[in-house]
N, C-alpha and C positions, 0 to 999 in steps of 0.2 A: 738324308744322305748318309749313306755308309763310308768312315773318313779311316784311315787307318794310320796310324803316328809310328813314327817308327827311328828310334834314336837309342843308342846306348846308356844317354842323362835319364834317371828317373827323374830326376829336378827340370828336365826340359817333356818328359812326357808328362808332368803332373801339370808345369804351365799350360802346354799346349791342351791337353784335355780340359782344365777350366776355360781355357777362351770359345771351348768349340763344343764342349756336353751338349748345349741348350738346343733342342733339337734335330741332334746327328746322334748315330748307331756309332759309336766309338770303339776300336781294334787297337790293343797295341801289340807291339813288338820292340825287344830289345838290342836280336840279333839279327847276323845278316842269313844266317842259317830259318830262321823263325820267318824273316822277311819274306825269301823265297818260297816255302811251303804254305803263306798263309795270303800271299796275291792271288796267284790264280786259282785260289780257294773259296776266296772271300771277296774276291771279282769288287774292291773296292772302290764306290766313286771316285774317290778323292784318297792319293797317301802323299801324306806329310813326311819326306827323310830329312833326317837331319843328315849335313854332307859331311859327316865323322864316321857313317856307317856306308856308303856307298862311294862309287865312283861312274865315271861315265860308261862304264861298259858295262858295268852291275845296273846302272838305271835304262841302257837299251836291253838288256836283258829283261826289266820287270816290262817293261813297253811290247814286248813281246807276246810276255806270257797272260798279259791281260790287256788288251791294247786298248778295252774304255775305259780303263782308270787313269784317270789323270794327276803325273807326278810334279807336285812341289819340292822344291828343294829350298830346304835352308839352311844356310851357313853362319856359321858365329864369325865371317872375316869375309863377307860377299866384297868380291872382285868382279870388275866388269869382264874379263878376259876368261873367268871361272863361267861367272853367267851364259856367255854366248856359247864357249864349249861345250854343256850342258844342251842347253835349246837346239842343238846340232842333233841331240841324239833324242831329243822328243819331251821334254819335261814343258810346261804350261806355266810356271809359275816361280818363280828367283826370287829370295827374300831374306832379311837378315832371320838369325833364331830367335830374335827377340822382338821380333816387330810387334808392335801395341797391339792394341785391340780391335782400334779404330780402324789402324791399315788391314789387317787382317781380312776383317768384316770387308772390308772395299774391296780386296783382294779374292777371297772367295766367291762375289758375285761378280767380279769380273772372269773368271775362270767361272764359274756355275753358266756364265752366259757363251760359252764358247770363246774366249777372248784368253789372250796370255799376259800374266804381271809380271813386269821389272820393275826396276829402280830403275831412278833417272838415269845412271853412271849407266847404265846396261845399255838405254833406248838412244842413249845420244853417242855409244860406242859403237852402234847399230848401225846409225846415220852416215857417224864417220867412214866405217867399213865398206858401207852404201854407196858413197860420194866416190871413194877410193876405188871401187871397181866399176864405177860406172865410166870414172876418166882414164883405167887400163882399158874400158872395150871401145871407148871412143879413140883411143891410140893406137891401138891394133887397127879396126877401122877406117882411119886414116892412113895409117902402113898400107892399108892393101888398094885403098880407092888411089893413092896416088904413085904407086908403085911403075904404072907405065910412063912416069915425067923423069925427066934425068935431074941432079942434084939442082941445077941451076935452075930449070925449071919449079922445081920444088921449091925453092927458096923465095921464086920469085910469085908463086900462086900463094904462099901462105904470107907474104908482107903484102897482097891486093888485101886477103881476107883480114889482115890488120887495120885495112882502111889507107893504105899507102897511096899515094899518088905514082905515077911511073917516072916522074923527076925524081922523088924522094929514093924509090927503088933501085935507081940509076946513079943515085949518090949514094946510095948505101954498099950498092954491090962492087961500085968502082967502073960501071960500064958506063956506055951512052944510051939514051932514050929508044934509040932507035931499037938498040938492045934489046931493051924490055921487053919493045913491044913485039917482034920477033920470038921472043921466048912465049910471051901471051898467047897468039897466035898459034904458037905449035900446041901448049896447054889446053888452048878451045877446043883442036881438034885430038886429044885425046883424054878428054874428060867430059861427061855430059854435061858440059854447063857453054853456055854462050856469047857468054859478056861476065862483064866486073862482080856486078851484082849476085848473078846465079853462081860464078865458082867462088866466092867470099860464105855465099849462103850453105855453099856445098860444100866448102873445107870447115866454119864453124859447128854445123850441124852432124859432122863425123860421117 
């Protein structure tokens, strides 16, 4: 594998060059001038920055100019919010600068197999982010599925989908049963659902 290091520390391209000689065609560079002319030169597998010497539009730029080399980055202060911004613009791989030997080695053949490394903080900011826009498109969603019911209506289809009984929805709202079920009623007929059941199913499922 052709790996090219690329960091301003001679003390961080001398570590990283002993974790990774055994094996791989080793490149380095110090600068970001040296960086740009020697990627889409040397078309390399794999380049290690260190995040002192680039930034995110410097690394969609190398993503560019050689789009099968795949970029690591590592930081001497990885942040989860650094990491995601990053993989936004095509990098494979988020890592402290000083990760062992151990992780490295794991990290390399998970990137060697097509796969992307993070750190925990990264993959569980991930999820979060995940979670978080899955319950804005499920919100929207519901904005628009129940948009032909009036407020009352509305009020009263999402306390069915809570499991309410139409007493309980008649004491909540301050009306009578009858109430309810008149609001229900007009609900069935403009929402595809046709009992308790299917619009509790169809207001929980978005």
């Amino acid at each position: 594998m052709i790996i090219l290091l690329a960091s301003a520390s001679g003390t961080v391209l001398t570590r990283w060059q002993g974790l990774l000689a055994e094996g791989n065609e080793i490149v380095q560079v110090r600068t970001l001038d040296e960086l740009r002319r020697t990627v889409p030169s040397a078309r390399p597998d794999l380049v290690m920055l260190h995040r002192d010497l680039v930034d995110q539009a410097e690394c969609a730029t190398l993503r560019a100019a050689s789009p099968a080399s795949r970029l690591f980055l590592l930081s001497d202060r990885p942040e989860p919010d650094e990491g995601l911004a990053f993989l936004k613009v095509g990098i494979v791989g988020y890592a402290n600068t000083y990760i062992s030997a151990e992780r490295l080695k794991e990290a390399l053949n998970v990137i060697d197999g097509g796969g992307v490394w993070l750190g925990q903080q990264v993959i569980q900011q991930l999820i979060l982010e995940a979670a978080q826009n899955a319950a804005a498109g499920r919100e929207r969603r519901l904005d628009e599925l129940l948009a032909p019911l009036s407020p009352m209506e509305r009020k009263v289809a999402e306390l069915i989908a809570g499991g309410r009984t139409n007493l309980e929805i008649a004491a909540e709202l301050g009306i009578v049963e009858r109430t309810v079920k008149a609001h229900l009623t007009s609900v069935y007929g403009k929402l595809p659902a046709g009992n308790r059941l299917s619009l509790a199913l169809l207001i929980n499922r978005g």
